[in-house]
C-alpha positions as MATLAB code, in Angstrom:
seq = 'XXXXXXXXXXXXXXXXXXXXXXXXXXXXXXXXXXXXXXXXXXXXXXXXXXXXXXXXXXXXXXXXXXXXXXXXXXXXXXXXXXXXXXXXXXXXXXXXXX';
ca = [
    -204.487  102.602   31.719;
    -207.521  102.840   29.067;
    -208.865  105.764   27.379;
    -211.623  105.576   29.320;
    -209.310  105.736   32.713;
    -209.615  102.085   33.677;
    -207.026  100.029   34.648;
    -206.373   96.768   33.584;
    -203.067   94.126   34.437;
    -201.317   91.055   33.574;
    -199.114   88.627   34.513;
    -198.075   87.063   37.218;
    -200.439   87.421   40.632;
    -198.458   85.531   43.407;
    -199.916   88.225   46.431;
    -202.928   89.687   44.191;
    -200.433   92.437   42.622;
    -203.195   92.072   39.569;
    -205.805   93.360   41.722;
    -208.601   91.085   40.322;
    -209.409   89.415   43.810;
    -207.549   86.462   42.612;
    -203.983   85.262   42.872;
    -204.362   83.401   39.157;
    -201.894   83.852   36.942;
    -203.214   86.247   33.541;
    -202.003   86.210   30.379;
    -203.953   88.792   29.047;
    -205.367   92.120   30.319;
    -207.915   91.593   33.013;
    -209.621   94.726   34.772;
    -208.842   95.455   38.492;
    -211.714   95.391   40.675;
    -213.594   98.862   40.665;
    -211.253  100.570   38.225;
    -213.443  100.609   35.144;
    -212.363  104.284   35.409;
    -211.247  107.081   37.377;
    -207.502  105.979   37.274;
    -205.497  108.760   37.449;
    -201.834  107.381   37.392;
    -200.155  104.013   38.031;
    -196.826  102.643   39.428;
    -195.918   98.911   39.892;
    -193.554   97.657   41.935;
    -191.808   94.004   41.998;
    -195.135   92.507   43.903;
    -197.466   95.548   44.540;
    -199.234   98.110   42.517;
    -200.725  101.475   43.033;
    -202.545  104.252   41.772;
    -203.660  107.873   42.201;
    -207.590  107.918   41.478;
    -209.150  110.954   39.582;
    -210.233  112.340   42.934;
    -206.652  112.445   44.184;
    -206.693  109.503   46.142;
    -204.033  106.431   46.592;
    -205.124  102.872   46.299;
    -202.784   99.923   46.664;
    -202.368   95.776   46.247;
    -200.535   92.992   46.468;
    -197.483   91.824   48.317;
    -197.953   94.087   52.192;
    -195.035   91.710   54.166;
    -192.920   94.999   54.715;
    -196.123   97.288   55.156;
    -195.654   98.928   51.617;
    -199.692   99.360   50.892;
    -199.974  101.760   53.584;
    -202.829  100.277   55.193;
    -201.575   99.839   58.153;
    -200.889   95.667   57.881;
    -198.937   93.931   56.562;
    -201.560   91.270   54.850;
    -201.542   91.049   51.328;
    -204.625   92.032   49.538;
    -206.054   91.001   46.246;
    -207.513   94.092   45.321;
    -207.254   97.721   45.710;
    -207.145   99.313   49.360;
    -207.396  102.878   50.455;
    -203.570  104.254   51.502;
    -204.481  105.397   55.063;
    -204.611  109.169   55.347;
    -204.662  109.190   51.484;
    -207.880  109.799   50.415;
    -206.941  113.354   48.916;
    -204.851  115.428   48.136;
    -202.159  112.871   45.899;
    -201.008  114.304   42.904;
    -198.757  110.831   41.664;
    -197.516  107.551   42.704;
    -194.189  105.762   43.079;
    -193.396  102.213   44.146;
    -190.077  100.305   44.589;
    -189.387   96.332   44.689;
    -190.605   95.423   48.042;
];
């Protein structure tokens, strides 16, 4: 996170767990798409990210095989998606390896 409550990521981007709309490799800080600000908290997981936005919502990217960005598919995305039935009301964020 940045002071200003942006988020940017690095590293490897197999299933767009960078969140740039890409699935190039970084190997320096690049922002994810739309999160100049109004990050709230992160979590990454082994090929997914997620974070709580500063209106208490939950976006996610990245690897979705087993489901785990809660959109309701399980296609991969390359930048953030709303969490369905997450739009409020989040307080933090945890994700595991899947």
């Amino acid at each position: 996170m940045t002071t200003s409550g942006g988020l940017k990521c690095r590293g490897w981007n197999l299933h767009g767990e960078l969140g740039d709309g890409t699935t190039a490799n970084r190997a320096t800080p690049i922002d994810v798409t739309g999160f100049t600000s109004g990050v709230a908290d992160v979590s990454s997981g082994g090929n997914h990210t997620c974070t709580v936005t500063t209106s208490d919502g939950l976006k996610c990217w990245g690897a979705n095989y087993l489901g785990q960005l809660g959109d309701g598919t399980a296609t991969d995305r390359n930048v953030p998606q709303d969490v369905t039935g997450l739009t409020g009301g989040v307080a933090a964020a945890s994700t595991g390896n899947g």
